[in-house]
N, C-alpha and C positions, 0 to 999 in steps of 0.2 A: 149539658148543664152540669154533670157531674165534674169533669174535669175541671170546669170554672169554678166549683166549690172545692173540689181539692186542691187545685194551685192556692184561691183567696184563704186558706184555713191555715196554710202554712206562712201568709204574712204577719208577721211580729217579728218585735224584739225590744231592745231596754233601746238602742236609739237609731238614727238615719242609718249610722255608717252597717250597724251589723244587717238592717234592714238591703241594705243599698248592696252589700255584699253578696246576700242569700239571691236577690235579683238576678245580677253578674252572675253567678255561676246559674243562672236558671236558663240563660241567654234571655234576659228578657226583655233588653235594651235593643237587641239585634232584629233587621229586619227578616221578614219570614222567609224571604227569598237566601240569604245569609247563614241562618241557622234555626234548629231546631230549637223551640219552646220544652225546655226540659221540666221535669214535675220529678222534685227531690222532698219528699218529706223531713219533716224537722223533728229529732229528738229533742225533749222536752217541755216544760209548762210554759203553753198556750198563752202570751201575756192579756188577751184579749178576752177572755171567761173572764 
């Protein structure tokens, strides 16, 4: 459950595309057999507080 709350905290941003981006390099489109599920924290303010 932790990990599910550290990947979900670092979703934000001002819109899809830098959204859709932070994803992409999280591999988060790929299947699990393909690639690891990466967990990259995000510098800066949270848009979501």
């Amino acid at each position: 459950m932790e990990k599910l709350q550290r990947f979900s905290s670092n979703l934000w941003g001002e819109d899809f595309y830098e959204l859709n981006e932070y994803l992409k390099s999280c591999n988060a489109y790929d299947k699990p057999e393909e690639a690891k599920l990466r967990f990259i924290d995000r510098i800066g303010v949270n848009q979501r507080d």
